[in-house]
TIVO-404803 format. One record per atom (N, C-alpha, C, O, CB): residue number from 0; residue in three letters; atom name; x, y, z. Coordinates in Angstrom, 3 decimals. Glycine has a CB too. Layout:
N
ATOM    k    r   a        xx        yy        zz
ATOM  NUM  ALA  CA         X         Y         Z
...
***
This chain:
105
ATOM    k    r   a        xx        yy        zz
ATOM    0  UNK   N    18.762    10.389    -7.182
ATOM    0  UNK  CA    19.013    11.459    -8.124
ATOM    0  UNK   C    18.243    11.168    -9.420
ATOM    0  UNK   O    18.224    10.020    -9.865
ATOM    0  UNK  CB    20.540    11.613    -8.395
ATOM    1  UNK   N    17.441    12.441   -10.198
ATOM    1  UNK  CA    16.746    11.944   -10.965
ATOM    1  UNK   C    17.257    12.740   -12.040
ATOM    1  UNK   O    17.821    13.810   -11.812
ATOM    1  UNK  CB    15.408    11.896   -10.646
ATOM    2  UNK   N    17.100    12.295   -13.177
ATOM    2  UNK  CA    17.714    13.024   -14.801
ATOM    2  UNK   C    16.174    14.177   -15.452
ATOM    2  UNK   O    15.096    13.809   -15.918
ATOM    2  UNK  CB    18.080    11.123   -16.439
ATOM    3  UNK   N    16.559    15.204   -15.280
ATOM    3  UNK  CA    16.119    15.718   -16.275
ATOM    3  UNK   C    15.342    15.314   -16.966
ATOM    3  UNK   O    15.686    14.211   -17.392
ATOM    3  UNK  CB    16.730    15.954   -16.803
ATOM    4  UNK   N    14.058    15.759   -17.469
ATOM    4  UNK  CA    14.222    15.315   -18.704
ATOM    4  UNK   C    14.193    16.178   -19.932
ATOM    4  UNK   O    14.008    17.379   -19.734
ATOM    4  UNK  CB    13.392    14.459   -18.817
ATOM    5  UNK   N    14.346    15.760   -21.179
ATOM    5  UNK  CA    14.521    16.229   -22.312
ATOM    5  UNK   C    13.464    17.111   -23.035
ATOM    5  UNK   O    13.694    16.771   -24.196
ATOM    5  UNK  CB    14.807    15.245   -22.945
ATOM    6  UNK   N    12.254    18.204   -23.131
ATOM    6  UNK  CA    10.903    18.000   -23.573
ATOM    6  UNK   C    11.106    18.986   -24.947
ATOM    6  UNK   O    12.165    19.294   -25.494
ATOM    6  UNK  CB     9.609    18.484   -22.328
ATOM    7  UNK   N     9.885    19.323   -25.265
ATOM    7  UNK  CA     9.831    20.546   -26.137
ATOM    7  UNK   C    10.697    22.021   -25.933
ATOM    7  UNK   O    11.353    22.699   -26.724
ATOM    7  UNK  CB     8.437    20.877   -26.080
ATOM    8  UNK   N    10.392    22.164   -24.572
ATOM    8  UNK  CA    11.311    23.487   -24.051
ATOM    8  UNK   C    12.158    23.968   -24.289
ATOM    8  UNK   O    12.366    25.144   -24.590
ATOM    8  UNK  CB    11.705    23.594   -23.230
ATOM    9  UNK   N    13.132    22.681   -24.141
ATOM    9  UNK  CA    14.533    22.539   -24.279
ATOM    9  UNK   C    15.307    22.651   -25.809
ATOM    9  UNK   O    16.228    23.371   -26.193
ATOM    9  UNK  CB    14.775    21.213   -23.686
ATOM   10  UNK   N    14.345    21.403   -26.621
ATOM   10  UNK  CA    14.458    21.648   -27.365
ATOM   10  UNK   C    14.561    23.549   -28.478
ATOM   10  UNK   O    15.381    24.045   -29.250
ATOM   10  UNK  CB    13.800    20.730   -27.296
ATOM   11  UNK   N    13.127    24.003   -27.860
ATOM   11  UNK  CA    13.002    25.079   -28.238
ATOM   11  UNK   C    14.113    26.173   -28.046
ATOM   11  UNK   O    14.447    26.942   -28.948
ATOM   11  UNK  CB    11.969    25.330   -27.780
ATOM   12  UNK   N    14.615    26.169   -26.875
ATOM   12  UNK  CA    15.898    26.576   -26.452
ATOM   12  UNK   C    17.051    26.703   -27.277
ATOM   12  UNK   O    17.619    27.762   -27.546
ATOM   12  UNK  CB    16.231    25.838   -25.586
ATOM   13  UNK   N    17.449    25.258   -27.766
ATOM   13  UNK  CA    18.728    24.852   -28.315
ATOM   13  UNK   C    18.003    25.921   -29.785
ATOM   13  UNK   O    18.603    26.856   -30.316
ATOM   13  UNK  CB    19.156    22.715   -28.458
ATOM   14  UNK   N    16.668    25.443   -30.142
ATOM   14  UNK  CA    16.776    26.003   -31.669
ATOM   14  UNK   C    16.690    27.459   -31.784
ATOM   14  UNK   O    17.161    27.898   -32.833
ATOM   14  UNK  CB    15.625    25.450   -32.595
ATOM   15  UNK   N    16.188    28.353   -30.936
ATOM   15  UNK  CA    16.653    29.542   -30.904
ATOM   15  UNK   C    18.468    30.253   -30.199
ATOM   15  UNK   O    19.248    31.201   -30.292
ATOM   15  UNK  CB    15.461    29.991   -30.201
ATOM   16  UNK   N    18.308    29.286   -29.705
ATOM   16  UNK  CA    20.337    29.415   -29.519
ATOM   16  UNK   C    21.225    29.346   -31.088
ATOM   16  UNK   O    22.268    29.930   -31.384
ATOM   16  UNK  CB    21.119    27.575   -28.416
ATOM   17  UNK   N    20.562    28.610   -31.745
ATOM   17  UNK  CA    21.340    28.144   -32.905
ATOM   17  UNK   C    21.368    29.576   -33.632
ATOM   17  UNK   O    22.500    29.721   -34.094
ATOM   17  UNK  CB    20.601    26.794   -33.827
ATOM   18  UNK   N    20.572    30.672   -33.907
ATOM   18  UNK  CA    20.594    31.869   -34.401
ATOM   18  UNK   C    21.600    32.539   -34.040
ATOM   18  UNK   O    22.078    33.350   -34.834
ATOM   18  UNK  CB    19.617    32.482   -34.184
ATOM   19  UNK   N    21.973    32.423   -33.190
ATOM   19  UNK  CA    23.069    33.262   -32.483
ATOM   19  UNK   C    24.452    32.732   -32.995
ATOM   19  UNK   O    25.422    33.284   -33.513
ATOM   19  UNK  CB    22.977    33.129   -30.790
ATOM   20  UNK   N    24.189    31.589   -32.684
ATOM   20  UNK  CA    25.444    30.405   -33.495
ATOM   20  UNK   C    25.398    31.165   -34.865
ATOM   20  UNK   O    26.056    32.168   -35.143
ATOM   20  UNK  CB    24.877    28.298   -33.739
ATOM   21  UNK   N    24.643    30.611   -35.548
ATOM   21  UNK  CA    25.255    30.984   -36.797
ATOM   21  UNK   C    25.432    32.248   -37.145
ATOM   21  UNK   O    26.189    32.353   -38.110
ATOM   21  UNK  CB    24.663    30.515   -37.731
ATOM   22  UNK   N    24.890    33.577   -36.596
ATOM   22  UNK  CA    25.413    34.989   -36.315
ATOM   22  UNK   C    27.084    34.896   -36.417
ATOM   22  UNK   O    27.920    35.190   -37.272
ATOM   22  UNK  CB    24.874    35.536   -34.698
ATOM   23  UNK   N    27.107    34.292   -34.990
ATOM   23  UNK  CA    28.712    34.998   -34.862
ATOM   23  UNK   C    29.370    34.138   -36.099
ATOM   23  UNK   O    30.413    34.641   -36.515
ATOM   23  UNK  CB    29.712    34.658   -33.046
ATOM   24  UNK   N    29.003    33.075   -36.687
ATOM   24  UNK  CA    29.628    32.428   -37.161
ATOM   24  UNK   C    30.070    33.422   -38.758
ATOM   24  UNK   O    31.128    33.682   -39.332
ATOM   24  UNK  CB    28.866    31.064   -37.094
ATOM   25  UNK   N    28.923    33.671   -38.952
ATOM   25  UNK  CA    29.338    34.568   -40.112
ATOM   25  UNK   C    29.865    35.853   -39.718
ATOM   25  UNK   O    30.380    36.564   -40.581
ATOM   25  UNK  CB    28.213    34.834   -41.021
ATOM   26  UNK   N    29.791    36.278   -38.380
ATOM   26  UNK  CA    30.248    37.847   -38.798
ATOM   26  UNK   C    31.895    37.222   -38.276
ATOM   26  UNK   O    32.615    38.133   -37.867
ATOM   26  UNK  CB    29.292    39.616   -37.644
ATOM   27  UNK   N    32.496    35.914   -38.251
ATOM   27  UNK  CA    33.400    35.703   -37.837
ATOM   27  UNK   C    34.181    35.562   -39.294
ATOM   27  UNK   O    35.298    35.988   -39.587
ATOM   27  UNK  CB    33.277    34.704   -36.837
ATOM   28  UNK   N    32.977    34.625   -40.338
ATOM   28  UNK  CA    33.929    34.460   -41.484
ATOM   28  UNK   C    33.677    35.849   -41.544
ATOM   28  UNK   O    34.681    36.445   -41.154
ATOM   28  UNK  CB    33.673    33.415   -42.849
ATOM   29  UNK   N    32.867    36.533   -41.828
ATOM   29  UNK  CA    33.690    37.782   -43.158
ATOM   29  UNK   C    34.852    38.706   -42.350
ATOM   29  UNK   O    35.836    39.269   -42.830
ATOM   29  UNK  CB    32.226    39.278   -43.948
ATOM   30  UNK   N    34.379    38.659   -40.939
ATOM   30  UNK  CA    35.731    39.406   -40.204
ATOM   30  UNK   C    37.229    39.121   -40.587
ATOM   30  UNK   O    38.106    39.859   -41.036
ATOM   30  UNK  CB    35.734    39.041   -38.702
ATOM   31  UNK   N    37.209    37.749   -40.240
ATOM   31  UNK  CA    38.219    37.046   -40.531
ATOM   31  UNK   C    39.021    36.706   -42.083
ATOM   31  UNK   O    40.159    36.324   -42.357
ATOM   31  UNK  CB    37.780    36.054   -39.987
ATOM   32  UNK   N    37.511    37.140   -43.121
ATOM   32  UNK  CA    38.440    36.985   -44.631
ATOM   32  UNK   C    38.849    38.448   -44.786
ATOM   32  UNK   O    39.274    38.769   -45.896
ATOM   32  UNK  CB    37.444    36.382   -46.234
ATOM   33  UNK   N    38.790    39.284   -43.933
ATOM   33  UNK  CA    38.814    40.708   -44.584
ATOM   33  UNK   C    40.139    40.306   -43.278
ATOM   33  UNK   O    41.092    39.687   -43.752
ATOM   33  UNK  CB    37.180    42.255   -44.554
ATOM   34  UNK   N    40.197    40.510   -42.268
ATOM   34  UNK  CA    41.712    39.894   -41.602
ATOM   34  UNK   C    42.889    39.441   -42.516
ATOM   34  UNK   O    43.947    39.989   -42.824
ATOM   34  UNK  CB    41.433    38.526   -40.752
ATOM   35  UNK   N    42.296    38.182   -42.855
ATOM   35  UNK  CA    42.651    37.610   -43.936
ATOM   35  UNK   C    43.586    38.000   -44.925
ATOM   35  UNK   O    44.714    37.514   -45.003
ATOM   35  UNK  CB    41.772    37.458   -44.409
ATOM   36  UNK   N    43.153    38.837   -45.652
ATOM   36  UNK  CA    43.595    39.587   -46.626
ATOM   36  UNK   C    44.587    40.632   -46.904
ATOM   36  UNK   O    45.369    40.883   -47.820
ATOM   36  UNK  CB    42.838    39.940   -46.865
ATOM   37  UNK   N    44.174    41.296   -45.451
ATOM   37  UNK  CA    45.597    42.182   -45.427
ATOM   37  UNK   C    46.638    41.135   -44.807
ATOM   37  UNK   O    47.793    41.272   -45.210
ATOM   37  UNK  CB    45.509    43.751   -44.345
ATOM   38  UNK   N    46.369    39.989   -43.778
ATOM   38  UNK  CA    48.046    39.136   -43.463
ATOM   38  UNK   C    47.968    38.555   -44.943
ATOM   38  UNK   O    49.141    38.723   -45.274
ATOM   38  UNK  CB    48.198    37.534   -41.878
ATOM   39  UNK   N    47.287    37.927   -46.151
ATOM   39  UNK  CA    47.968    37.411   -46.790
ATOM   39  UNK   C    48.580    38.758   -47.778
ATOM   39  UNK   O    49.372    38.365   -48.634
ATOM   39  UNK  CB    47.226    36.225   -47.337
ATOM   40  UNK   N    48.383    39.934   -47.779
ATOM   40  UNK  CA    49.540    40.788   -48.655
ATOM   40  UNK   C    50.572    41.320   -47.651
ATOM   40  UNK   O    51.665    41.785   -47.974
ATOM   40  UNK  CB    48.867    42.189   -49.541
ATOM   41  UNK   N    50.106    41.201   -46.397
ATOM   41  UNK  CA    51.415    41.286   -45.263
ATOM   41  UNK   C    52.774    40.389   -45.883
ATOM   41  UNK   O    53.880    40.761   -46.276
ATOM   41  UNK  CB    50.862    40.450   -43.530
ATOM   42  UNK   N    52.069    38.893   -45.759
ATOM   42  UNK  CA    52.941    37.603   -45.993
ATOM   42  UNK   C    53.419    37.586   -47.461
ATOM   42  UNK   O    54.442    36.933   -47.667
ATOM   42  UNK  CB    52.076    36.200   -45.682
ATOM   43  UNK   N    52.673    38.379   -48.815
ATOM   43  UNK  CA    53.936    38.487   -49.634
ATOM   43  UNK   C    55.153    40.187   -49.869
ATOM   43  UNK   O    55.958    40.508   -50.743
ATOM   43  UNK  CB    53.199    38.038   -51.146
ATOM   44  UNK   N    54.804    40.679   -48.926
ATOM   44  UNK  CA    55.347    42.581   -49.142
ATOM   44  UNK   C    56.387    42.491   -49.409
ATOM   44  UNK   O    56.859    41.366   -49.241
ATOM   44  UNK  CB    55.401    43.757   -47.941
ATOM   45  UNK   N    57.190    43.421   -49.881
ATOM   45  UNK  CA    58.655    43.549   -50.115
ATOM   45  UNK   C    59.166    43.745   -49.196
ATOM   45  UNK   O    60.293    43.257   -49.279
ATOM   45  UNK  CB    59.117    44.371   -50.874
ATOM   46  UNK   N    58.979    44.301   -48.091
ATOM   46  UNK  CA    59.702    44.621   -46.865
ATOM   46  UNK   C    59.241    43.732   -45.970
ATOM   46  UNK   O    58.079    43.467   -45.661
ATOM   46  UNK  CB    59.560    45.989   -46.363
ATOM   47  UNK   N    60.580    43.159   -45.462
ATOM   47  UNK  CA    60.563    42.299   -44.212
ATOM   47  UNK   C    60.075    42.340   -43.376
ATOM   47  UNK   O    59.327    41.399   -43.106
ATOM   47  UNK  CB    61.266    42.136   -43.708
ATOM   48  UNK   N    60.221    43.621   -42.325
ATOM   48  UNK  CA    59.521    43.062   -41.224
ATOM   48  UNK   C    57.872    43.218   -41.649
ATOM   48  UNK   O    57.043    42.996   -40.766
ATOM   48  UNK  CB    59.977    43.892   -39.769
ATOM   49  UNK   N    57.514    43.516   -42.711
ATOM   49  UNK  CA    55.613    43.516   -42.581
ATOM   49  UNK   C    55.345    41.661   -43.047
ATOM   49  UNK   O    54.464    40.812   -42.919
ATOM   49  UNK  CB    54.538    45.055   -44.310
ATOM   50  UNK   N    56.448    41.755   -43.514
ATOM   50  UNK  CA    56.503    39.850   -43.746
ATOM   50  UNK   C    56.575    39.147   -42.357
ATOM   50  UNK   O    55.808    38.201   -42.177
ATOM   50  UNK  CB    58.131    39.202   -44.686
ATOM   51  UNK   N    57.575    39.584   -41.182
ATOM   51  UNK  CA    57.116    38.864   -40.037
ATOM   51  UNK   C    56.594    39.290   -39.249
ATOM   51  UNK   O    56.215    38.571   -38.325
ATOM   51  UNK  CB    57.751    38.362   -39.480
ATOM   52  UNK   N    56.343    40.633   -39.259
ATOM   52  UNK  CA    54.830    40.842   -38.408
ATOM   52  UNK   C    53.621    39.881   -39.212
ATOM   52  UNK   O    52.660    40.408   -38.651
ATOM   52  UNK  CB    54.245    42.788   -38.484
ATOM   53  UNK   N    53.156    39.119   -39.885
ATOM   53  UNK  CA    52.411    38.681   -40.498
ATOM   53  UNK   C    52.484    37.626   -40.423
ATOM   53  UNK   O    51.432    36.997   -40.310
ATOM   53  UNK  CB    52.344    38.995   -41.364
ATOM   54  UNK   N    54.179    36.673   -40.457
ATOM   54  UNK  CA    54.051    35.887   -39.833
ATOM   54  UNK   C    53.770    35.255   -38.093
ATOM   54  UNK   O    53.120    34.315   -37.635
ATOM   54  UNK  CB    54.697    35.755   -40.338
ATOM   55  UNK   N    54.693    36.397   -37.458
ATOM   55  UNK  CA    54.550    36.381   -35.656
ATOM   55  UNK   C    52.804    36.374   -35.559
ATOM   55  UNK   O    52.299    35.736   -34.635
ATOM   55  UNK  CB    55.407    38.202   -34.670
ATOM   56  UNK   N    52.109    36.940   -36.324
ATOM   56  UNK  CA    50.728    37.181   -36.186
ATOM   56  UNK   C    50.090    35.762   -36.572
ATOM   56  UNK   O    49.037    35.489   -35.997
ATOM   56  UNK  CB    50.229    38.447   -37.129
ATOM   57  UNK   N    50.401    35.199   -37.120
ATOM   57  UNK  CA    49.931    33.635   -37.831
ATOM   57  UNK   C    50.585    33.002   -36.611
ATOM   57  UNK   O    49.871    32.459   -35.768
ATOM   57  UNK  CB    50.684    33.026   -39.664
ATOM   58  UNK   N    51.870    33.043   -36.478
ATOM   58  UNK  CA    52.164    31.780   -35.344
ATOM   58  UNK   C    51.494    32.007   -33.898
ATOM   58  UNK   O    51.398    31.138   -33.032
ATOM   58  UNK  CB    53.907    31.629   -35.028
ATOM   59  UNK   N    51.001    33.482   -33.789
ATOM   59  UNK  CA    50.584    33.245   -32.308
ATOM   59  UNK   C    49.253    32.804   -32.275
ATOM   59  UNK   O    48.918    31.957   -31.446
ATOM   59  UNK  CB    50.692    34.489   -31.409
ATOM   60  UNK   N    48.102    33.486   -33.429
ATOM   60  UNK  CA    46.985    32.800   -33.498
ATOM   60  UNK   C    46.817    31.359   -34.144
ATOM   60  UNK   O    45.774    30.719   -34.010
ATOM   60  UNK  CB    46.242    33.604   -34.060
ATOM   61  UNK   N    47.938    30.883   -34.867
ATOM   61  UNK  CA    47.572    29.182   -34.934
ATOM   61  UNK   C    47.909    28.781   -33.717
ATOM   61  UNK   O    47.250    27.813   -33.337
ATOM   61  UNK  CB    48.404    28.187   -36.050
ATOM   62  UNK   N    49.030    29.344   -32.661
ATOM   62  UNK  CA    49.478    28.203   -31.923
ATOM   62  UNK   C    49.054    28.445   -30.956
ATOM   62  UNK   O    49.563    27.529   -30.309
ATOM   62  UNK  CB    50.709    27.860   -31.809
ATOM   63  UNK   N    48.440    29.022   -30.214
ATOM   63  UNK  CA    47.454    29.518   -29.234
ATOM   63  UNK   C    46.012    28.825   -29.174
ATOM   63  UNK   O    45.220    29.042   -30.091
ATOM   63  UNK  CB    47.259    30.962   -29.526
ATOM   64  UNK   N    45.686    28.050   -28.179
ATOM   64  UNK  CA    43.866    27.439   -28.329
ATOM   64  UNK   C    43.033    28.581   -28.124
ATOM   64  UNK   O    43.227    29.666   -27.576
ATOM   64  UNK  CB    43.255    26.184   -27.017
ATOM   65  UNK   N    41.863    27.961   -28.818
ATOM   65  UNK  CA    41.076    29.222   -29.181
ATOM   65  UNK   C    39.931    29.600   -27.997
ATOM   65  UNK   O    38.901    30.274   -28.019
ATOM   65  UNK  CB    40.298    28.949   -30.695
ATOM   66  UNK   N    40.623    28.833   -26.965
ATOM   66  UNK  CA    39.482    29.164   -25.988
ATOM   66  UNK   C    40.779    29.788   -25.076
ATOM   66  UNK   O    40.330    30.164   -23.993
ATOM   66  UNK  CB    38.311    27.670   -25.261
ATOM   67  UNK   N    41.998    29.976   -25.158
ATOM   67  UNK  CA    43.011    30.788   -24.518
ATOM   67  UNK   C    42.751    32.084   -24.981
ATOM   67  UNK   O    42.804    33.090   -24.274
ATOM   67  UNK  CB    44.429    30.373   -24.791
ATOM   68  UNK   N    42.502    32.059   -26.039
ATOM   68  UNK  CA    42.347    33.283   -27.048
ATOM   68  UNK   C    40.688    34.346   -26.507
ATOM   68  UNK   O    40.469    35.547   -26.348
ATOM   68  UNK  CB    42.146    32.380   -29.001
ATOM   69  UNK   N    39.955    33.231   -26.401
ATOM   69  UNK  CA    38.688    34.005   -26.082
ATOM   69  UNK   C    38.944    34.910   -24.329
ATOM   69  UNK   O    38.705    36.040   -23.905
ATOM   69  UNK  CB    37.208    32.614   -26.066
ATOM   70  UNK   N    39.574    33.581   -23.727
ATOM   70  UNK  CA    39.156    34.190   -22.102
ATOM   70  UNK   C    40.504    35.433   -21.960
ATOM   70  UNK   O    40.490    36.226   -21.019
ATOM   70  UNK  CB    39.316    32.552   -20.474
ATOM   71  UNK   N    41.790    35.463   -23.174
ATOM   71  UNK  CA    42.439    37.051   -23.328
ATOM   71  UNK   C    42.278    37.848   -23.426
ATOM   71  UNK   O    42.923    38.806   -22.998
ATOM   71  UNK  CB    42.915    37.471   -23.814
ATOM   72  UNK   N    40.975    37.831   -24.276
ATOM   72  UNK  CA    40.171    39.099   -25.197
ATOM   72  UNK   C    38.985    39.071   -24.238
ATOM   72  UNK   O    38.429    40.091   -24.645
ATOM   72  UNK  CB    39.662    38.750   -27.128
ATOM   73  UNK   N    38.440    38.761   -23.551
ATOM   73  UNK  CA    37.476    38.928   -22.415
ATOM   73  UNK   C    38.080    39.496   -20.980
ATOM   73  UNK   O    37.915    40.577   -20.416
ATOM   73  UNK  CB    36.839    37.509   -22.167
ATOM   74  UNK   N    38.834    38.340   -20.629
ATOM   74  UNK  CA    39.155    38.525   -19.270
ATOM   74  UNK   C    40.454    39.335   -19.108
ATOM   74  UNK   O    40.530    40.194   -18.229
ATOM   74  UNK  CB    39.260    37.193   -18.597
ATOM   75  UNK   N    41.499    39.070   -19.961
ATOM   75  UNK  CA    42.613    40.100   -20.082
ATOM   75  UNK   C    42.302    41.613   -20.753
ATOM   75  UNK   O    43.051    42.573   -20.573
ATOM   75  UNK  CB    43.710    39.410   -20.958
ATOM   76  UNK   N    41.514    41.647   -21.267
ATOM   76  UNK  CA    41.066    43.227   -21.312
ATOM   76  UNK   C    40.938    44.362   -19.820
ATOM   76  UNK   O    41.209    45.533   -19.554
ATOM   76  UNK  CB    39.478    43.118   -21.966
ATOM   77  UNK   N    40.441    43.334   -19.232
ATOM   77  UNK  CA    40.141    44.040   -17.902
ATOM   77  UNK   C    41.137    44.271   -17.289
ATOM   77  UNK   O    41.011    45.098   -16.385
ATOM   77  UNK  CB    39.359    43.437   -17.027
ATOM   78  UNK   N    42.528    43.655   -17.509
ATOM   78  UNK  CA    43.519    44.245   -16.984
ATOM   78  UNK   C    43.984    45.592   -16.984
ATOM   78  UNK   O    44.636    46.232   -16.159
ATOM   78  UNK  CB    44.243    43.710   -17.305
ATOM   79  UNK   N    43.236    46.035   -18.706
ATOM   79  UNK  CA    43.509    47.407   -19.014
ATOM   79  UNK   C    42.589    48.093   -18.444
ATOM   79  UNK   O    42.424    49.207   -18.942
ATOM   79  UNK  CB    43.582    47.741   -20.343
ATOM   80  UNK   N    41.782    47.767   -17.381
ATOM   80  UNK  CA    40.686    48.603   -17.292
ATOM   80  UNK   C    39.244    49.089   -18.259
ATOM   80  UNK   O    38.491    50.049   -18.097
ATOM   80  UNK  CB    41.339    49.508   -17.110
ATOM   81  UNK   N    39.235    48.023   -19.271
ATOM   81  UNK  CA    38.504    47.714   -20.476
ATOM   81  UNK   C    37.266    46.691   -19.732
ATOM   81  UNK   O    37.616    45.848   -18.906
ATOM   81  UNK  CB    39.609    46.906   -21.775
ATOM   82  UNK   N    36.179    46.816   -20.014
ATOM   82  UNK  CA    35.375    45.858   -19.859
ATOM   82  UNK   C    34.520    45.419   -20.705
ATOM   82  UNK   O    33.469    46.048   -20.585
ATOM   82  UNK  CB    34.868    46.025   -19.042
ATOM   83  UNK   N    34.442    44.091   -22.060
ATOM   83  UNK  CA    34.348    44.036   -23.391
ATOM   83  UNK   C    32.845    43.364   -23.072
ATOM   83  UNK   O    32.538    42.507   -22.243
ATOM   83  UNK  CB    35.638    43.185   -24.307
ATOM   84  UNK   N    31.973    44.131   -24.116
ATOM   84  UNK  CA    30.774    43.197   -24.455
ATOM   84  UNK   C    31.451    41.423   -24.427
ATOM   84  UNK   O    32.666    41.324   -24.602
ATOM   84  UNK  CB    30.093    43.740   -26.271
ATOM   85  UNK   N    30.798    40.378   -24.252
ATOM   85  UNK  CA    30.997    38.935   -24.424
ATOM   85  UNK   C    30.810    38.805   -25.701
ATOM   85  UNK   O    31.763    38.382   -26.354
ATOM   85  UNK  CB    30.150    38.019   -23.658
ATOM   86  UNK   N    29.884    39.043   -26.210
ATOM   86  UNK  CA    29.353    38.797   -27.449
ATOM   86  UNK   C    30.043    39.746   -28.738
ATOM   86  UNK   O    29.631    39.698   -29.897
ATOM   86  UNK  CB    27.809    39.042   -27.261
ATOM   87  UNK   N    31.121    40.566   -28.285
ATOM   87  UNK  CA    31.939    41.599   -29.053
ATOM   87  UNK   C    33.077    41.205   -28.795
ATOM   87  UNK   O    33.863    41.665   -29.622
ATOM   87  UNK  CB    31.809    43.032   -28.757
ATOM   88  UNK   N    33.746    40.336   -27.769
ATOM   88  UNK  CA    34.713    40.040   -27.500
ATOM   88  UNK   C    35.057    38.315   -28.103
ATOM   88  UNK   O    36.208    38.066   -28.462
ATOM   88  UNK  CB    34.701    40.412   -26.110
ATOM   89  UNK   N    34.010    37.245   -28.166
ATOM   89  UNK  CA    33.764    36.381   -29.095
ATOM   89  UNK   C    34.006    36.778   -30.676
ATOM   89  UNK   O    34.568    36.045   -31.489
ATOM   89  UNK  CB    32.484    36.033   -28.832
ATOM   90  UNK   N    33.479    38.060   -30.941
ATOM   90  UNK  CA    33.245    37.984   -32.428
ATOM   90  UNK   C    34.870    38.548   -33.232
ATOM   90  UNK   O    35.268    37.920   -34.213
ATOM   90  UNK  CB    31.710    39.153   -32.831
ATOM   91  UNK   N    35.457    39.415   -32.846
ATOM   91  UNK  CA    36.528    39.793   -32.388
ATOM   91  UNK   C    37.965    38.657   -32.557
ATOM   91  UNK   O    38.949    38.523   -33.285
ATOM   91  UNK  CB    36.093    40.131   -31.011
ATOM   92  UNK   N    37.101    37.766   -30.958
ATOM   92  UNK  CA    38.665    36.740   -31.007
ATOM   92  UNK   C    38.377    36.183   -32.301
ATOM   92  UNK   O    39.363    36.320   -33.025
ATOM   92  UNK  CB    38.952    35.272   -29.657
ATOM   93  UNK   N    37.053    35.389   -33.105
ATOM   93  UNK  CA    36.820    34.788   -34.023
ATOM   93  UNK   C    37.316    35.339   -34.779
ATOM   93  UNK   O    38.324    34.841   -35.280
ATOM   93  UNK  CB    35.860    34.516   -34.235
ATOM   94  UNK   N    36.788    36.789   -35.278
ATOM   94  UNK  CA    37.278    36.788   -36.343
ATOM   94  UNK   C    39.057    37.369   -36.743
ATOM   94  UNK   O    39.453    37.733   -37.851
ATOM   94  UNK  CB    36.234    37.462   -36.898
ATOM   95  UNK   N    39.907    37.289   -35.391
ATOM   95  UNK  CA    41.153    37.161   -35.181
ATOM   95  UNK   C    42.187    36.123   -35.801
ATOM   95  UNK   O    43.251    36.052   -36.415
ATOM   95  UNK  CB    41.129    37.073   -34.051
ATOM   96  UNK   N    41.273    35.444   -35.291
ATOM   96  UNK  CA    41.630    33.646   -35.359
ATOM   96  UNK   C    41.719    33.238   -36.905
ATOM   96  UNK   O    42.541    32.590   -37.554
ATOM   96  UNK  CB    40.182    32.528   -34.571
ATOM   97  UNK   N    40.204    34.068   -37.300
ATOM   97  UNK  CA    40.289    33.122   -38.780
ATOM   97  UNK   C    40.749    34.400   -39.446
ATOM   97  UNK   O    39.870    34.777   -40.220
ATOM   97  UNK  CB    38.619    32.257   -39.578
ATOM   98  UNK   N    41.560    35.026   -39.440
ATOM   98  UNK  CA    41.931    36.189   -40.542
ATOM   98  UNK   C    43.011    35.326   -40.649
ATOM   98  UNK   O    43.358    35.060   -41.800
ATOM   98  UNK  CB    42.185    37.987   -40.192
ATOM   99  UNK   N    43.901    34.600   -39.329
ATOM   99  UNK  CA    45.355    33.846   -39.443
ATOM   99  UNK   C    45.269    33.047   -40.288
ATOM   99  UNK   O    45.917    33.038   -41.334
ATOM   99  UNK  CB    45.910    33.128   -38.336
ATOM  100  UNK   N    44.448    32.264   -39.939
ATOM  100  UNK  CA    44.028    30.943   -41.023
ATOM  100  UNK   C    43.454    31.401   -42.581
ATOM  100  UNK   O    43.079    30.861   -43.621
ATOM  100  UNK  CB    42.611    29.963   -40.242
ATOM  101  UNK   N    43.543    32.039   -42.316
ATOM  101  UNK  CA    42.843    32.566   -44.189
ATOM  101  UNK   C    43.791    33.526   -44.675
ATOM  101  UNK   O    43.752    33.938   -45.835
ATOM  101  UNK  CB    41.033    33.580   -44.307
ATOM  102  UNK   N    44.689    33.919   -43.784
ATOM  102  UNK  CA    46.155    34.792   -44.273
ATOM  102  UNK   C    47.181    33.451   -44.736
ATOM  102  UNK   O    47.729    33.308   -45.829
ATOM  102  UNK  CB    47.050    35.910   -42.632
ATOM  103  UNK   N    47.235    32.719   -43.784
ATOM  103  UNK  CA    48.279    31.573   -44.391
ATOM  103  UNK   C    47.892    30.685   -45.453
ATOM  103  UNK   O    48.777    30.108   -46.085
ATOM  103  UNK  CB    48.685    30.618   -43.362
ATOM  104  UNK   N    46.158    30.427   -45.847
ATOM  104  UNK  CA    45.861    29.781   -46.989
ATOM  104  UNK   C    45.933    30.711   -47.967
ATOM  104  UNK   O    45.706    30.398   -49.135
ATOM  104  UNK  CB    44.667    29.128   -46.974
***
């Protein structure tokens, strides 16, 4: 069995992959601070239940792994008969994820 090897190609590969990386990465933060924002005025409202809908919404996306989270919003869509772009369904769970985390900070 012989290894691969490593060359320019590959390299070239990874560094045009990285564009994409940092794509979703940002359309995840600003998704997620604008998420964000309405759970953190959820989490101070005068009325209760928009206080624990805001919280139930924080405990399921902190306590949930975020790769449970991705293959829900991909593969559990289709339950509804939904069939989600990958790359819309990534950006989505992301910026799901971090609206929780930036609602509770």
């Amino acid at each position: 069995m012989s290894l691969r090897d490593f060359g320019p190609n590959e390299l070239w590969f990874l560094l045009m992959a990285t564009r994409w990386t940092i794509l979703l990465a940002l359309i995840a933060f600003a998704g997620g601070g604008a998420v964000g924002l309405i759970v953190a005025a959820l989490r101070v409202a005068p009325l209760k239940p928009l206080r624990w809908l805001a919280a139930g919404y924080i405990q399921f996306f902190m306590g949930t792994p975020i790769l449970i989270q991705l293959f829900m919003a991909y593969y559990g869509s289709s339950l509804l008969g939904y069939r989600p772009d990958p790359w819309a369904a990534a950006a989505l769970t992301f910026s799901l994820n971090g609206g929780a985390f930036f609602g509770e900070i």
